[in-house]
C-alpha positions as CSV (number, residue, x, y, z in Angstrom):
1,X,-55.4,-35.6,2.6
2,X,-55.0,-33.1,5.4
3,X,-56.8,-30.0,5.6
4,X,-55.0,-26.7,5.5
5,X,-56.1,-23.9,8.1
6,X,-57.4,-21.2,6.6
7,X,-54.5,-19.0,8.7
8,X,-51.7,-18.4,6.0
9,X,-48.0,-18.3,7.4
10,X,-46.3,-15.2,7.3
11,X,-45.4,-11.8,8.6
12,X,-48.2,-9.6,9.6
13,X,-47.3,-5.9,8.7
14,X,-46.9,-5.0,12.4
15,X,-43.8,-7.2,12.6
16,X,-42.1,-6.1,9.3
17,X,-42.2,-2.6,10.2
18,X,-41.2,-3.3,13.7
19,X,-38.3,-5.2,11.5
20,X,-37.7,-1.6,9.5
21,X,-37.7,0.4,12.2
22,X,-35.1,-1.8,14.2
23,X,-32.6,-1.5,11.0
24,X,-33.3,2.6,10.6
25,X,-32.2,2.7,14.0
26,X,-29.4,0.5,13.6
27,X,-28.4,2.9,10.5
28,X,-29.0,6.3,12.3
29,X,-26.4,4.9,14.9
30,X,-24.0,3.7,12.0
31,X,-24.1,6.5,9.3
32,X,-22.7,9.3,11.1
33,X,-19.6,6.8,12.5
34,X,-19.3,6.1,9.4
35,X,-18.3,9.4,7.9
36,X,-16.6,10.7,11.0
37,X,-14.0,7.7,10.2
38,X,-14.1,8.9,6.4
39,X,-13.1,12.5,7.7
40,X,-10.6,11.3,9.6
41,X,-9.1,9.1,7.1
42,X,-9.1,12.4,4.2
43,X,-7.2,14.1,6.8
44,X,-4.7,11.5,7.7
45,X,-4.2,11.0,3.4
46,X,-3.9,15.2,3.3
47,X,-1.7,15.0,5.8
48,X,0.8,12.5,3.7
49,X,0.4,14.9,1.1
50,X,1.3,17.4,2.5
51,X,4.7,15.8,4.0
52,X,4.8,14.3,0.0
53,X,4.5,17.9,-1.5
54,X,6.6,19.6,1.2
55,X,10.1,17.0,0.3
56,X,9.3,16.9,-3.3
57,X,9.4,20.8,-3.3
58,X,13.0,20.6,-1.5
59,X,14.1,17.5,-3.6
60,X,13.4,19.5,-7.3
61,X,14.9,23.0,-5.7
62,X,17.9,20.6,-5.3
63,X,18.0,19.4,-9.0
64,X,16.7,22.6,-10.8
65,X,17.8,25.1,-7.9
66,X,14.2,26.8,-7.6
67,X,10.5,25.9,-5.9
68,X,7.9,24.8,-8.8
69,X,4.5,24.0,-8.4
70,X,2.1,21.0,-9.0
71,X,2.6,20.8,-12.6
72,X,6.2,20.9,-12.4
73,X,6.5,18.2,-9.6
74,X,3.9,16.1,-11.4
75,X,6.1,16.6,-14.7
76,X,9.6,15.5,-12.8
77,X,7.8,12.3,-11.5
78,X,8.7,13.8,-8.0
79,X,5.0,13.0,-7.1
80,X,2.3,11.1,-8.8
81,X,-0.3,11.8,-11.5
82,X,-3.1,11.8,-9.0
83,X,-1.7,14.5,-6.2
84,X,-0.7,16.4,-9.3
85,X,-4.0,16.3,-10.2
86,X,-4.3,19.3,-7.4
87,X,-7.5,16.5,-6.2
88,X,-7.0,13.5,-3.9
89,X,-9.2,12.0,-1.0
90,X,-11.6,14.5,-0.7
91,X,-8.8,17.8,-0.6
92,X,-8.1,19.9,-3.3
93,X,-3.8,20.6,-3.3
94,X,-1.9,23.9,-4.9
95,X,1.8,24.5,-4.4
96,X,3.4,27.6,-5.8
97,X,6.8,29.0,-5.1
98,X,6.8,32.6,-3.5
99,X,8.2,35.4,-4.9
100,X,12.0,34.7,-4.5
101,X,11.5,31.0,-6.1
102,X,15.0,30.0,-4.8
103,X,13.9,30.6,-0.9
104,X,10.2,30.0,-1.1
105,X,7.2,27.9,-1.4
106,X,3.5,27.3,0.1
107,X,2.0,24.5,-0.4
108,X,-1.6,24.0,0.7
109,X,-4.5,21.5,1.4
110,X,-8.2,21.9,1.6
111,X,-11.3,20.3,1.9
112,X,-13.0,19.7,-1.1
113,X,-16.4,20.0,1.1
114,X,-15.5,21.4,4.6
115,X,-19.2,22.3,5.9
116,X,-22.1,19.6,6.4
117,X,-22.4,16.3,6.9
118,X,-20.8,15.0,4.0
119,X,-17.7,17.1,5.0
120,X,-14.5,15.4,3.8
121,X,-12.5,17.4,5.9
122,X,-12.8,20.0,8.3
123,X,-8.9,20.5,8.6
124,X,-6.9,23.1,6.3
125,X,-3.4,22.6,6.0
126,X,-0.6,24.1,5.2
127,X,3.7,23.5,4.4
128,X,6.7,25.5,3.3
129,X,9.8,26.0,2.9
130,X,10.5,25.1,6.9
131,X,8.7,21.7,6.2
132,X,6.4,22.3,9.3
133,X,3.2,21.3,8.7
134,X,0.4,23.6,10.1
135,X,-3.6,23.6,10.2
136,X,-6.2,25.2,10.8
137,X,-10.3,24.2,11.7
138,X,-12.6,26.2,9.4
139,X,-10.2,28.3,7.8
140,X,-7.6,28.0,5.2
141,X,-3.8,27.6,7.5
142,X,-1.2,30.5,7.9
143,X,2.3,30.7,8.8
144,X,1.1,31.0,12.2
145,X,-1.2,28.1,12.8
146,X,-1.1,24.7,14.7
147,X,1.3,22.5,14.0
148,X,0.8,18.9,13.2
149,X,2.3,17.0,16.2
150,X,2.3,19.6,18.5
């Protein structure tokens, strides 16, 4: 028989927090990546929406010969259930025709959380009758804002 040492094999608590603190670093470097890429991805998704919302408006002027808003784009099938929902990726969407509802629409994009960390957008967009897509940082989009593409 042999005789066991009377050392048992193991970590010692030095090395597993040594082992913690090497993966909280790792994290701390991940994590904010992370939702930077998720931020950039709502954005890239509001965008398509708002290019979506902007041709459906034109497409159901050209059938019923007015702008309508979400409920009336969802209800045609010109877009589907879940952007006329009015929530999708992290933006909340409104479209509404203007006040001569042959001529005019706005259609509009915001962050559902636009301040923090866990912002899931920081972009505020915008689309009308023109189909130019503007945006604004911060603050809800005008006529007069930044285009996308430009």
């Amino acid at each position: 028989m042999k005789k066991t040492s009377g050392k048992n094999k193991g970590f010692s608590l030095i090395e597993l927090l040594i082992v913690v603190a090497i993966i909280l670093i790792i994290a701390a470097i991940a994590i904010p990546n992370l939702l930077r890429a998720r931020r950039s991805a709502n954005e890239g998704s509001a965008t398509a929406s708002m290019r979506t919302l902007g041709s459906g408006e034109l497409l159901y002027r050209s059938t019923n010969g007015h702008f309508t808003d979400l409920a009336g784009l969802s209800a045609d099938s010109i877009i589907d259930n879940v952007l006329g929902s009015g929530v999708k990726s992290g933006y909340a969407f409104a479209a509404t025709p203007g006040t001569s509802t042959d001529l005019e629409f706005v259609a509009t994009g915001t962050p559902s959380v636009s301040t923090g960390a866990t912002q899931s957008g920081a972009r505020f967009y915008r689309v009308d009758e023109t189909q130019v897509i503007r945006f604004a940082v911060g603050a809800a989009a005008t006529s007069g804002s930044g285009a996308i593409g430009n």
